[in-house]
C-alpha angles and dihedrals in degrees: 000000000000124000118268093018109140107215106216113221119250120260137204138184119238109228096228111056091012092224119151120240149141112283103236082062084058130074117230124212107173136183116229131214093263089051106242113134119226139181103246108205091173101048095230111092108125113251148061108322139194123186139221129208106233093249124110104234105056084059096059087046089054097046103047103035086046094243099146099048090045087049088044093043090226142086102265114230123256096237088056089044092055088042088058092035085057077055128213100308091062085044124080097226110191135028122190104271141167130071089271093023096250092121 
């Protein structure tokens, strides 16, 4: 990389209210190759991923009007809809990812 170059931070749209943010301000649930859907608080499970702002209403939206499963193309498990339905506060959001921790 070249000296002085800023890197801008990736964003994302979370599929409920379909704002634009960073993505450490989203939350990812992804659905890996074996099918099974996990919350991804580090944002780097293999798989196909939508993301969700922190904020508990975009959760309940999600979850009633069937956003993530459409987003995720499956039916989501009982045990990660209650998780969602428990919203962002019952929920540990971020772990500390990335390969420098700056993700």
């Amino acid at each position: 990389m070249a000296r002085g170059v800023v890197r801008l931070a990736p964003s994302r749209t979370c599929v409920s209210c379909r704002t634009t943010r960073d993505k450490r301000d989203l939350v990812r649930i992804v659905r890996m190759p074996d099918g099974k859907v996990v919350l991804d608080p580090t944002g780097r499970v293999a798989g196909r991923g939508a993301y969700l702002c922190a904020d508990g209403s975009c959760w309940r939206a999600a979850i009633d009007k069937n956003i993530i499963a459409r987003a995720l193309r499956v039916t989501l498990p009982d045990e990660l809809r209650e998780r969602l339905e428990a919203g962002p506060a019952a929920t540990p959001l971020h772990d500390q990812g990335g390969a420098r921790g700056e993700e």
